[in-house]
N, CA, C and O atoms as a Tinker XYZ file with bonds, in Angstrom:
   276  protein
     1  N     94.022000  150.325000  111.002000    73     2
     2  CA    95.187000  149.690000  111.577000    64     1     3
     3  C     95.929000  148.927000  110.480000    63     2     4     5
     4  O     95.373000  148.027000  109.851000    81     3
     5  N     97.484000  149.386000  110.211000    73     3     6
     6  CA    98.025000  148.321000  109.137000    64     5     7
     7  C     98.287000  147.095000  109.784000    63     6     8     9
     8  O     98.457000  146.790000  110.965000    81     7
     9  N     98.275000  146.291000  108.427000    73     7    10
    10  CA    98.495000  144.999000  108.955000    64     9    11
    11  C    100.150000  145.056000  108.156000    63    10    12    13
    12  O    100.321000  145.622000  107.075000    81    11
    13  N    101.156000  144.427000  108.855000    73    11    14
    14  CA   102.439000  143.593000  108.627000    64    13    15
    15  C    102.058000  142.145000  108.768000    63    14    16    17
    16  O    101.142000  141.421000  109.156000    81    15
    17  N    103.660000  142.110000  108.065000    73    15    18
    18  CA   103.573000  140.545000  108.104000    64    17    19
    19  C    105.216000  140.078000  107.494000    63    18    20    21
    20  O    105.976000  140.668000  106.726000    81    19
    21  N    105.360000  138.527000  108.350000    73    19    22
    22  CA   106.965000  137.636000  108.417000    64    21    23
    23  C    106.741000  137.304000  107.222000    63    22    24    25
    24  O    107.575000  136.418000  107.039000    81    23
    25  N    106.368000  137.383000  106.610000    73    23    26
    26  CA   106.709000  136.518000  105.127000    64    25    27
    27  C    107.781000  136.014000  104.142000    63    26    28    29
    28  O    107.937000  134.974000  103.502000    81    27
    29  N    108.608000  137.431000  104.307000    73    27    30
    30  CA   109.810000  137.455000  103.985000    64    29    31
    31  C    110.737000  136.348000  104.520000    63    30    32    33
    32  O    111.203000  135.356000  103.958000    81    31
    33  N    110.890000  136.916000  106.044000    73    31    34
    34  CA   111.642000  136.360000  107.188000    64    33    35
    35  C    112.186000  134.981000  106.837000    63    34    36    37
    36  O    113.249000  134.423000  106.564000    81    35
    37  N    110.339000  134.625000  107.056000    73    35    38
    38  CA   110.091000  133.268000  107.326000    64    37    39
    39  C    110.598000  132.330000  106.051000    63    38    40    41
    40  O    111.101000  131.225000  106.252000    81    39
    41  N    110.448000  132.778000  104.961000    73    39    42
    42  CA   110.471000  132.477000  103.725000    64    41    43
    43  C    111.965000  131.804000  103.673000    63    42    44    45
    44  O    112.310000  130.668000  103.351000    81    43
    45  N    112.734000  132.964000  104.123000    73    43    46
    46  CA   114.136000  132.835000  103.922000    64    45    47
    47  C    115.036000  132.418000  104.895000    63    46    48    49
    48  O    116.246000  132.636000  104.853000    81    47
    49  N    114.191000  131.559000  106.151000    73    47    50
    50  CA   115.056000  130.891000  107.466000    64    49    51
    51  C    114.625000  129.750000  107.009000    63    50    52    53
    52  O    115.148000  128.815000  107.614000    81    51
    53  N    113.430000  129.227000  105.684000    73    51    54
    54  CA   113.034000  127.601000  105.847000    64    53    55
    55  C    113.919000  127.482000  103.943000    63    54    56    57
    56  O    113.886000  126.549000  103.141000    81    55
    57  N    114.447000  128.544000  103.863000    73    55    58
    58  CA   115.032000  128.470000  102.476000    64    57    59
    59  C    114.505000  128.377000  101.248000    63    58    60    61
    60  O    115.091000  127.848000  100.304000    81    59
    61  N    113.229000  128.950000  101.189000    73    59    62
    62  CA   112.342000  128.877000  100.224000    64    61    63
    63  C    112.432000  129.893000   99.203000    63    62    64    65
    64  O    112.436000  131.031000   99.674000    81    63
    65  N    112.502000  129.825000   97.981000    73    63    66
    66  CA   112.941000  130.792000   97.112000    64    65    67
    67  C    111.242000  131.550000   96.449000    63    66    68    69
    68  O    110.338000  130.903000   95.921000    81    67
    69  N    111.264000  133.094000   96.718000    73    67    70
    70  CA   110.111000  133.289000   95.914000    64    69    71
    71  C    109.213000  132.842000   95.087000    63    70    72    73
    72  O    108.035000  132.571000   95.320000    81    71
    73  N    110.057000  132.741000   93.686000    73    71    74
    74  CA   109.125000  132.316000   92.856000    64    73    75
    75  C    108.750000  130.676000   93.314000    63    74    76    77
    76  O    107.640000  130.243000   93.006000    81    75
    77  N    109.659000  129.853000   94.010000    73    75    78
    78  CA   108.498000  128.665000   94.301000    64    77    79
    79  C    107.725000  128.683000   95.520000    63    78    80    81
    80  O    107.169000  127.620000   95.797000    81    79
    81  N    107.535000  129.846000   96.466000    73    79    82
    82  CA   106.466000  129.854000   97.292000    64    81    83
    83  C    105.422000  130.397000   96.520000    63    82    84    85
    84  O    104.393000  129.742000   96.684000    81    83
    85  N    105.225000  131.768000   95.390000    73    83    86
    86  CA   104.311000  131.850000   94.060000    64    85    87
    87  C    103.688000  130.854000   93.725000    63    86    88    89
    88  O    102.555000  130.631000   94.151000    81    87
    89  N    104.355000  130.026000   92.850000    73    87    90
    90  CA   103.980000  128.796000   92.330000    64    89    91
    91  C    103.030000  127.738000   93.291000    63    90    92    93
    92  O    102.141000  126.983000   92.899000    81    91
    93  N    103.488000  127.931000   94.564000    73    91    94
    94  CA   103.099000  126.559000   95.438000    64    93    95
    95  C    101.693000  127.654000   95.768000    63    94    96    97
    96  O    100.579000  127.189000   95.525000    81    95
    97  N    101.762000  128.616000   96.137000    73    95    98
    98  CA   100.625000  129.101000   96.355000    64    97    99
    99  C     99.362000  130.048000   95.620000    63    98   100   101
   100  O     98.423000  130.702000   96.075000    81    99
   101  N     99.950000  129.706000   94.033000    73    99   102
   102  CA    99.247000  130.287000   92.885000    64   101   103
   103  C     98.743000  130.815000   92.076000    63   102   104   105
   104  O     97.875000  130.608000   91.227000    81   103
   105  N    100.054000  132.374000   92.749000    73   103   106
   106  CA   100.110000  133.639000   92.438000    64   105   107
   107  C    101.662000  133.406000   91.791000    63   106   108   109
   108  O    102.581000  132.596000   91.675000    81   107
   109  N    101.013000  135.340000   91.332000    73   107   110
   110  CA   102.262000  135.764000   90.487000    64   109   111
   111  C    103.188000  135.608000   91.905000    63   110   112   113
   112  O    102.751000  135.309000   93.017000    81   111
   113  N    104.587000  135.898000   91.537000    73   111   114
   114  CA   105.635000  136.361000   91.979000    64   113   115
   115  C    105.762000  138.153000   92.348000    63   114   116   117
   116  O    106.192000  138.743000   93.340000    81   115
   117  N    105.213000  138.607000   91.138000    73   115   118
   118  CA   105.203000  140.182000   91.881000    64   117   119
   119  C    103.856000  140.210000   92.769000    63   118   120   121
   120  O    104.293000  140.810000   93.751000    81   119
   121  N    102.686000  139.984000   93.020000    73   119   122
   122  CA   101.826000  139.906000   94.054000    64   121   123
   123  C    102.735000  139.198000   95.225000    63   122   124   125
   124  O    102.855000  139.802000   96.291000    81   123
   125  N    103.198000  138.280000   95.092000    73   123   126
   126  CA   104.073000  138.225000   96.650000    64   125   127
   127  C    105.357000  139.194000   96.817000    63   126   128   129
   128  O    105.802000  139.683000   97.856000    81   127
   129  N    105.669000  139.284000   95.927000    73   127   130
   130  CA   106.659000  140.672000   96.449000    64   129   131
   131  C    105.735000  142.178000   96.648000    63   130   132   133
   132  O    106.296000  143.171000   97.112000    81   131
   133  N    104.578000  142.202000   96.325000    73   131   134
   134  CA   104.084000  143.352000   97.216000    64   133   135
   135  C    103.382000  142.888000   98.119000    63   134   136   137
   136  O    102.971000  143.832000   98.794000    81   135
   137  N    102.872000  141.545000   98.656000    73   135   138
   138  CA   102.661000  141.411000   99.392000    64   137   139
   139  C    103.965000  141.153000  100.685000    63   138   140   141
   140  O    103.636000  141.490000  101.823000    81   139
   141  N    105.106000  140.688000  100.529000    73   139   142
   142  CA   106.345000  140.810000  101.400000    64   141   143
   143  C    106.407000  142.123000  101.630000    63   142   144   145
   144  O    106.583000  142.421000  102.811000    81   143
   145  N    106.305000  143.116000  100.766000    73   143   146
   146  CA   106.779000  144.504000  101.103000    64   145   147
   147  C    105.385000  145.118000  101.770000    63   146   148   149
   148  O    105.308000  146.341000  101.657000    81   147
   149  N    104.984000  144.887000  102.013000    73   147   150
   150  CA   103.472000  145.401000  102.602000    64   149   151
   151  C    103.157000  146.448000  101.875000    63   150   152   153
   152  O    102.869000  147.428000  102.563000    81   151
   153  N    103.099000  146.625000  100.603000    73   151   154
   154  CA   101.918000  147.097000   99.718000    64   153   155
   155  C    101.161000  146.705000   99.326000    63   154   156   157
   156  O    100.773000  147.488000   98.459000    81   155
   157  N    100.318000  145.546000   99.378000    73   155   158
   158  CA    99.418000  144.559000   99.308000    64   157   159
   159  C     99.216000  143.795000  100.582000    63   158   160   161
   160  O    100.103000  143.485000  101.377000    81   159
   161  N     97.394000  143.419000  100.714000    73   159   162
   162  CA    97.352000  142.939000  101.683000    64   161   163
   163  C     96.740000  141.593000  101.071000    63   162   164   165
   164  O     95.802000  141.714000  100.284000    81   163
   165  N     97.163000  140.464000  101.351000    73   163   166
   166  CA    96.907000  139.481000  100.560000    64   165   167
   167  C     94.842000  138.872000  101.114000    63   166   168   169
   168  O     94.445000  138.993000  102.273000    81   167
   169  N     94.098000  138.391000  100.159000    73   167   170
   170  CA    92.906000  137.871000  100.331000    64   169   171
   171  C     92.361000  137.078000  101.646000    63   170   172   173
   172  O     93.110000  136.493000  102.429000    81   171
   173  N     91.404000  137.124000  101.731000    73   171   174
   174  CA    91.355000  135.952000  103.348000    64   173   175
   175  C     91.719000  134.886000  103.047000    63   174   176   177
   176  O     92.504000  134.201000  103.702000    81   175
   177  N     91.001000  134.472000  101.609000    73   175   178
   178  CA    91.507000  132.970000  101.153000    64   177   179
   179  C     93.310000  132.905000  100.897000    63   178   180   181
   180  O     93.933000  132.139000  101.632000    81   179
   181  N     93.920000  133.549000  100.073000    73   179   182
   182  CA    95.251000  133.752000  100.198000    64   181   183
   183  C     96.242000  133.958000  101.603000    63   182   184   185
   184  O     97.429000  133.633000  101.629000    81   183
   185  N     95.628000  134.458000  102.554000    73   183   186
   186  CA    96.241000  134.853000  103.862000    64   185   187
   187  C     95.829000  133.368000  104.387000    63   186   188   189
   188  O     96.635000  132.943000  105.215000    81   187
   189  N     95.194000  132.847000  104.213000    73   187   190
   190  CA    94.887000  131.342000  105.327000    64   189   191
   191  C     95.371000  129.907000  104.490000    63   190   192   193
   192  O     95.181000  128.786000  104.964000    81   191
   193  N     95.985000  130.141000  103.250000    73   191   194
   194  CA    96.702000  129.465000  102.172000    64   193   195
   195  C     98.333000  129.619000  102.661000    63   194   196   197
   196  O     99.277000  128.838000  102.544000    81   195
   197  N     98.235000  130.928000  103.237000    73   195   198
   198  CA   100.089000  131.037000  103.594000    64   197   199
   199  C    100.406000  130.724000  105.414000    63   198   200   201
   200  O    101.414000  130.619000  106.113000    81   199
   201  N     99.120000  130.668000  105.606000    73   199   202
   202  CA    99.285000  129.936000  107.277000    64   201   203
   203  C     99.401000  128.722000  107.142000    63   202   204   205
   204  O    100.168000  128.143000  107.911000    81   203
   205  N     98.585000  127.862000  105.995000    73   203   206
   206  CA    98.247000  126.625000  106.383000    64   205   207
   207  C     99.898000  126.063000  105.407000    63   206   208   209
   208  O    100.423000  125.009000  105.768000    81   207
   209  N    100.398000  126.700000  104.495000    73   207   210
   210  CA   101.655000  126.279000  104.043000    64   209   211
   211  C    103.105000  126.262000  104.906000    63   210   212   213
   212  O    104.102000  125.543000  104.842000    81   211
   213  N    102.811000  127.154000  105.557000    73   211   214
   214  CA   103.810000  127.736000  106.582000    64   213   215
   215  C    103.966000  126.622000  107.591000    63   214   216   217
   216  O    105.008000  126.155000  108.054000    81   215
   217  N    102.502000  126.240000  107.872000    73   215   218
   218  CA   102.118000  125.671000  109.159000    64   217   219
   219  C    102.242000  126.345000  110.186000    63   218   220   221
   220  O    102.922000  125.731000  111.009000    81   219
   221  N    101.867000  127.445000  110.585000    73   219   222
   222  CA   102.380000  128.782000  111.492000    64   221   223
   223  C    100.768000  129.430000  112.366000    63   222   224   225
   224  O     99.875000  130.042000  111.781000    81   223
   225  N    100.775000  129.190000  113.366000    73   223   226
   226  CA   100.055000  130.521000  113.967000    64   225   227
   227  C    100.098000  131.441000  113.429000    63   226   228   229
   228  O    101.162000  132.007000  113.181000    81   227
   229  N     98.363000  132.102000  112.900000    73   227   230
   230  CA    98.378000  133.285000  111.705000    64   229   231
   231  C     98.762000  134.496000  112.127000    63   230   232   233
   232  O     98.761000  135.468000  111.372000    81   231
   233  N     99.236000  134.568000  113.752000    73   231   234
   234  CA    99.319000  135.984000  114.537000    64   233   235
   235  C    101.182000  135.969000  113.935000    63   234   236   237
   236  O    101.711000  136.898000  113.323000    81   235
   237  N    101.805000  134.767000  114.301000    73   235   238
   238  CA   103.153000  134.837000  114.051000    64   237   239
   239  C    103.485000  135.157000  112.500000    63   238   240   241
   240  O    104.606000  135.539000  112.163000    81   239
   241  N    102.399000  134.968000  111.560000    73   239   242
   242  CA   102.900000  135.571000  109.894000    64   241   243
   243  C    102.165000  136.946000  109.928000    63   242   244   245
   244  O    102.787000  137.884000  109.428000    81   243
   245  N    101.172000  137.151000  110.344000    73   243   246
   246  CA   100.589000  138.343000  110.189000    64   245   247
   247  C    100.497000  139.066000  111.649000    63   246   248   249
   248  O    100.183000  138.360000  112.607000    81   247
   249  N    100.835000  140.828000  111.897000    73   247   250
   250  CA   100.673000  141.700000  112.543000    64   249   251
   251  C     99.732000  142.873000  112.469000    63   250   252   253
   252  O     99.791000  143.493000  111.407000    81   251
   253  N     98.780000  143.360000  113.469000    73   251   254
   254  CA    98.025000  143.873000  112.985000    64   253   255
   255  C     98.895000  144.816000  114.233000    63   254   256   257
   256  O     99.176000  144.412000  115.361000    81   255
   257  N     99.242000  146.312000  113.581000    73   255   258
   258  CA    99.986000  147.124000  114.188000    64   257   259
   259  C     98.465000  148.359000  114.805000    63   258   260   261
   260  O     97.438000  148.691000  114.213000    81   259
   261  N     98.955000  148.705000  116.100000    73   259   262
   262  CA    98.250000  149.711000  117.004000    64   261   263
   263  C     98.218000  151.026000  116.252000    63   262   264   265
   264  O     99.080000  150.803000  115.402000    81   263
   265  N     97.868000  152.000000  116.065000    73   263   266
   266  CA    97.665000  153.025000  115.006000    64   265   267
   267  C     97.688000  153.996000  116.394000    63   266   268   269
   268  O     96.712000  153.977000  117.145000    81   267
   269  N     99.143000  155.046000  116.754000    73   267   270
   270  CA    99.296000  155.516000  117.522000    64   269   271
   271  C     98.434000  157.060000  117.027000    63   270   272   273
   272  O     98.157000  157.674000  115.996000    81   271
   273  N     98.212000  157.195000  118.868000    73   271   274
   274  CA    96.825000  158.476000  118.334000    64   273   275
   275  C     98.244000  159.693000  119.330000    63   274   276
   276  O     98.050000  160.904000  119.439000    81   275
């Protein structure tokens, strides 16, 4: 099942510019741009680093999509 995810979205309705959500959370800048683009799925520790920054219910940043049969 892929997982999606608001990252982007969210990023850019609280006005936060890439490279300082990177910085604040202690990655490169291109690891969060493949992680925005969902070619990367970010770490457990990294995925519960961008809930707890967000301050967000982890269902509302992350989607775990139904895998149609």
């Amino acid at each position: 099942m892929p997982v999606r995810n608001n990252i982007r979205s969210i990023r850019k309705e609280r006005g936060i510019k890439q490279l300082q959500l990177a910085e604040d959370l202690q990655v490169t800048r291109q690891t969060l741009t493949a992680i925005e683009n969902n070619k990367y799925n970010p770490s457990l520790e990294l995925a519960l680093k961008i809930v707890n920054y967000f301050n967000l219910p982890i269902q509302e940043i992350f989607i775990l999509e139904e895998e149609k049969e």
